[in-house]
Every structure is written in C-alpha cells, then in structure tokens.
C-alpha positions in Angstrom: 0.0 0.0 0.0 1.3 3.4 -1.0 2.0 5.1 2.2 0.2 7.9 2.5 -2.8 5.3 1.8 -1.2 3.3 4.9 -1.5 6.8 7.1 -4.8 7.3 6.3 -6.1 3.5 7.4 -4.0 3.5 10.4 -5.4 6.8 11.3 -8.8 5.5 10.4 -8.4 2.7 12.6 -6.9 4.2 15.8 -9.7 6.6 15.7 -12.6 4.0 15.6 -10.3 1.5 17.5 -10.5 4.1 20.5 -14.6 4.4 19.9 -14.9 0.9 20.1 -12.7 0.5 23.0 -14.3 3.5 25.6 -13.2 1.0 28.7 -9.6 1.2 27.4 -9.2 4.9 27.0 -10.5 4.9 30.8 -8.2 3.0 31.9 -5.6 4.8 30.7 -7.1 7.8 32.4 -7.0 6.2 35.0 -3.4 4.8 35.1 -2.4 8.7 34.6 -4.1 9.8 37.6 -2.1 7.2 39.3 1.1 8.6 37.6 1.6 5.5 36.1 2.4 3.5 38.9 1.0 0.0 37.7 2.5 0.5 34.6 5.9 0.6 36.2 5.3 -2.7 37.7 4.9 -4.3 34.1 8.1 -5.6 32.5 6.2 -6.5 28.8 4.3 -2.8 28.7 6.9 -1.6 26.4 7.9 -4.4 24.6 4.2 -4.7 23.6 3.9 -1.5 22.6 7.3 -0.3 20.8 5.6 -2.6 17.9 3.5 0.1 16.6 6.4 2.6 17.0 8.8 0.1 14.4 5.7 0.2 12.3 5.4 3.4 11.7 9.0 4.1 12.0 8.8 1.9 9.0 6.0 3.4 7.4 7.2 6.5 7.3 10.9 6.3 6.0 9.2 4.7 2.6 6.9 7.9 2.8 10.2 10.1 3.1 12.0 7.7 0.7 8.8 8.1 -2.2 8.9 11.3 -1.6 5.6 11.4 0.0 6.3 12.9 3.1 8.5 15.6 4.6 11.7 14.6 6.0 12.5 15.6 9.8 9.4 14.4 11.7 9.6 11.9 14.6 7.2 9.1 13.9 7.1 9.1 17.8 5.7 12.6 17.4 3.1 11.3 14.8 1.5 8.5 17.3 1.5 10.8 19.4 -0.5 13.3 17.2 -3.0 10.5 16.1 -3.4 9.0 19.5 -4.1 12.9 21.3 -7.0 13.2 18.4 -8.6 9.8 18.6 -7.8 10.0 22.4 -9.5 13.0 23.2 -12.7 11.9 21.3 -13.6 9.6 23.7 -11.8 10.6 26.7 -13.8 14.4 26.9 -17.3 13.1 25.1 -19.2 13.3 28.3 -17.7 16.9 29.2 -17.9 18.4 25.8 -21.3 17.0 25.1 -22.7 18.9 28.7 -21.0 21.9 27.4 -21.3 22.4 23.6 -24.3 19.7 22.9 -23.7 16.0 21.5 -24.0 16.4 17.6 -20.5 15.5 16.7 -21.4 12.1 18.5 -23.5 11.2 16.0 -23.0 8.9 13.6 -23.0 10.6 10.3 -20.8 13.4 12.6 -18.1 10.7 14.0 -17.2 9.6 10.4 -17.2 13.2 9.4 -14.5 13.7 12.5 -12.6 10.9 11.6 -12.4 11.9 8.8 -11.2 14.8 9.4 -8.4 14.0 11.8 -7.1 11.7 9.1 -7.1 14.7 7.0 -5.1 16.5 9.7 -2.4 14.1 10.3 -1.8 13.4 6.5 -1.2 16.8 5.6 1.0 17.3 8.7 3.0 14.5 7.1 2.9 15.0 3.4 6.0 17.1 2.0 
C-alpha cells in the first residue's frame, strides 16, 4: 500500500479502535491519575507496545524515501498526534457534550470527524 494510503487506514483505525474500546481509553485515564504506577510494575508494557512505534517508524521512512512525506518528523511525534485526536474523542465526550451539545457524537458526525483528523495528520506528514 502506498504510504500515504497506509497513514490514512492506520489513522482510520486508531480513531474507531478508541470508539470501540471506551473502557480502554478509561483505563488509561485512570493509570495517569495514578502517575503510572502500575504501569511501572509491568516488565512486557513496552515491549508490547514499541511494535506500533517500528511500524510506523517503518511506514514513514518509505513515505520520506517516495517522496511522500516531509523529511524531519519523529514518527514518535506522529503517534503521538493521532493517539491525542482519537484520544481525546472519547476521553472528553461526556464533558464536551454537557457543554457544547452532542451532535459530533452522532454517527454521520463521528465519520465526518474521523475523517477529518485523518485529514489532519496526512497533511502534517505530506511534504
């Protein structure tokens, strides 16, 4: 798969991966309000999750190397981008909802988000 295609799916897939998955974004709320003290008991944690890293590490030389995206980003910096977006989506629905109403929770509005924040993160990337 070309790789700007590739961005686009994995962002695509983080962001409904985190809508399907509320319990898991709350747990990692919850680990951060416990400054991460159970995930310093866990010898696997990072070894689990330095995976995805490699991927995209991988993913994104071949974008630099095809010319499809700009040279001098840390792909570190990019999960980081695409998990804060998708994140954030679930993590602040019940507070942004009270505040500003729930019509980006609907359907038709969460693929138009998604959308969206795949948008975002390609053009970050694209040179």
């Amino acid at each position: 798969m070309p790789p700007t295609d590739a961005l686009r799916k994995l962002v695509a897939f983080t962001f409904e991966h985190h809508s399907r998955h509320p319990d898991f974004i709350r747990l990692v709320m919850i680990e951060n309000i416990h400054h991460g003290a159970y995930l310093q008991q866990s010898d696997i944690i990072r070894d689990l999750n330095i995976t995805a890293i490699k991927e995209l590490e991988r993913l994104y030389a071949r974008g630099v190397e095809l010319g499809e995206f700009r040279s001098g980003i840390s792909p570190l910096e990019i999960h980081w981008q695409i998990s804060a977006l998708s994140f954030f989506n679930v993590s602040n629905r019940v507070t942004f909802s009270m505040i500003f109403g729930d019509q980006l929770f609907s359907t038709e509005n969460q693929s138009s988000l998604r959308q969206s924040v795949v948008d975002l993160i390609v053009r970050n990337v694209q040179k």
